[in-house]
C-alpha positions in Angstrom: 9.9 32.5 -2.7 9.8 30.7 0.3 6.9 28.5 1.1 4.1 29.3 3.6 2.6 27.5 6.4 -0.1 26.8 4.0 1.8 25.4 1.2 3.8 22.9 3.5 0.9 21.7 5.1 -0.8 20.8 1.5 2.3 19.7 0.8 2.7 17.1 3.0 -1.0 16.4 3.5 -1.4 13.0 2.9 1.8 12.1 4.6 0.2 11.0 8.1 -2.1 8.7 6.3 0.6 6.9 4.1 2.5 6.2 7.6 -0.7 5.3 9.7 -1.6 2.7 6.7 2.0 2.0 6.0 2.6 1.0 9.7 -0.6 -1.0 10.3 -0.7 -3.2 7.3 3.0 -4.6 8.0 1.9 -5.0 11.7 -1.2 -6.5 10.3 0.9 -8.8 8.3 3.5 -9.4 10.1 1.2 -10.5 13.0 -0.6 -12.8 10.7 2.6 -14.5 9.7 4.0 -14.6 13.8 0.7 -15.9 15.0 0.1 -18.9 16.2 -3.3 -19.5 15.7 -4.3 -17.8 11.8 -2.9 -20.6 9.9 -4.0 -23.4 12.2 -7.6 -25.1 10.8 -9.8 -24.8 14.0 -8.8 -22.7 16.6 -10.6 -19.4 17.7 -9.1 -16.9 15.0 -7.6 -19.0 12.9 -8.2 -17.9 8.8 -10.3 -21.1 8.5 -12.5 -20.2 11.0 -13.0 -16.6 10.4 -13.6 -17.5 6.6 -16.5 -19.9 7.7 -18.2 -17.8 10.0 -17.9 -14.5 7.4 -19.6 -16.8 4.6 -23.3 -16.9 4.9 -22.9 -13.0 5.8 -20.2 -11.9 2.8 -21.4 -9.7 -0.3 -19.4 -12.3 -2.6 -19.5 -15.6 -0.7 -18.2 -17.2 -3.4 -14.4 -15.1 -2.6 -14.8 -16.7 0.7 -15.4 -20.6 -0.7 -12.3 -19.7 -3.6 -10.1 -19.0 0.3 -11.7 -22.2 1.7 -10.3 -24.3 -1.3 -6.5 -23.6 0.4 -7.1 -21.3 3.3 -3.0 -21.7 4.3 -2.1 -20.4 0.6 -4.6 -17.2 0.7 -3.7 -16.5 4.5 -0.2 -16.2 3.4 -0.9 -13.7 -0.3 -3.0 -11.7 2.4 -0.2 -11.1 4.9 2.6 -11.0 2.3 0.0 -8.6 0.4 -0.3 -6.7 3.8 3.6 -6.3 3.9 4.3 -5.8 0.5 1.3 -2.6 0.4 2.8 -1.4 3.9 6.0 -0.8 2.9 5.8 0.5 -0.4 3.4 3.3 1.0 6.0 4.0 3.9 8.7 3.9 1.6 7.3 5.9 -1.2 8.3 2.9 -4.0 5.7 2.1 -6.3 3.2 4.3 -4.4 0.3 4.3 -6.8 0.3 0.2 -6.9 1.2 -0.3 -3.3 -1.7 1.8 -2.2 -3.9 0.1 -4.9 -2.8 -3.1 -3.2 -3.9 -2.1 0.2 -7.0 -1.0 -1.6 -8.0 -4.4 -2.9 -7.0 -6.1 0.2 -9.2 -3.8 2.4 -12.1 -3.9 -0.8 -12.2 -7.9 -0.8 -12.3 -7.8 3.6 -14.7 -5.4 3.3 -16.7 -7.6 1.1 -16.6 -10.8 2.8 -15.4 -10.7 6.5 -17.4 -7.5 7.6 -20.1 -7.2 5.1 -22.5 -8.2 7.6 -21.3 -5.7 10.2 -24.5 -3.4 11.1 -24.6 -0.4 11.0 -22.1 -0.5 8.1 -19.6 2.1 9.9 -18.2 -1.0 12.7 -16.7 -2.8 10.0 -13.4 -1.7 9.8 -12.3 -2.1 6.2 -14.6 0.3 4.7 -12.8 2.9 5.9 -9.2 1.4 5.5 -10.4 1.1 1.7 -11.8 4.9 1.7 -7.9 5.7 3.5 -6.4 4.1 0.3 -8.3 5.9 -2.1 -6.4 9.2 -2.0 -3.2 7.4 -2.1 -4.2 5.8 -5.0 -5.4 8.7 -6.7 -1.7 11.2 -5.4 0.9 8.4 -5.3 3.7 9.5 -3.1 5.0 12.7 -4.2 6.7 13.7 -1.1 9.0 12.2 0.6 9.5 9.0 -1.1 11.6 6.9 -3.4 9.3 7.4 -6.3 10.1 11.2 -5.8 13.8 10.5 -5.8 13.6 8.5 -8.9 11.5 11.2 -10.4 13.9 14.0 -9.4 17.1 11.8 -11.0 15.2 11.4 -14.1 14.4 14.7 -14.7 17.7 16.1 -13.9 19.5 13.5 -16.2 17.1 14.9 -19.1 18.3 18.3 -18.5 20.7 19.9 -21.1 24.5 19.7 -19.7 23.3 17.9 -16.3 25.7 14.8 -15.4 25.0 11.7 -16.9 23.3 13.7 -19.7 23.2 12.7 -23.8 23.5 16.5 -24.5 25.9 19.3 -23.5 25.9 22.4 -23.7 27.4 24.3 -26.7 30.7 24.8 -26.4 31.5 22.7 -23.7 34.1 19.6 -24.1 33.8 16.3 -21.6 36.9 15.3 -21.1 36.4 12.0 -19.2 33.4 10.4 -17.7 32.6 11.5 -14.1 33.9 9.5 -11.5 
């Protein structure tokens, strides 16, 4: 039976999300890495000095002093985290842990760099955190690599299916497929 309007659009329902996240945490990342102020110690917008003006205002200032220790080394897990969660989502590989990486990284911004921001809804990774959440919870069963590597697994489990242990009764393999 074909599928409705309906079905593809449930279908495929998170699918906007996983790119709009995808696509701005390897920008996010990637401009982190290609800028040429984030890992410098005192200019306007560098990590350093973003980390010391979010302390006295973060839920956990002690995850901002643990960055101050070796700002360089947390600036670069942040944007290589960034990358890493981007394009896992985009590519589908590892969805679940790639969106629970995104996750963490917007949950430990959210409490330290825009804590303070009032009302609560002008920070920004509140809601880049809420964005996750349904990613963590689906994965990415659509349109992905982990849906490839589901599909070859199930049909390599299925009685008489190439690359199989089992086939079918009366059948005779004569040579290995090519």
């Amino acid at each position: 039976m074909p599928d409705t309007v309906r079905d593809t659009a449930r279908r495929y329902a998170l699918l906007p999300l996983r790119v709009f996240l995808g696509v701005t945490f390897v920008y996010a990342g990637l401009d982190k890495l290609t800028s040429g102020t984030f890992f410098t110690d005192s200019d306007p917008g560098s990590l350093v000095n973003i980390l010391h003006g979010a302390k006295a205002g973060a839920a956990i200032p002690a995850m901002v002093d643990l960055a101050l220790k070796a700002p360089h080394g947390f600036g670069y897990a942040i944007a290589l985290g960034e990358i890493a969660a981007g394009l896992g989502t985009l590519a589908g590989l590892l969805g679940r842990v790639a969106a629970a990486g995104g996750a963490l990284i917007s949950l430990s911004l959210w409490l330290t760099v825009t804590w303070s921001s009032t009302p609560y809804y002008y920070g920004n990774d509140l809601p880049y955190l809420m964005g996750w959440l349904p990613l963590v919870l689906a994965g990415a069963p659509y349109l992905s690599l982990d849906a490839l590597v589901r599909r070859r697994r199930a049909g390599s489990r299925t009685p008489g299916a190439p690359g199989s242990a089992a086939a079918p009764a009366g059948s005779a393999r004569s040579a290995p497929p090519a």
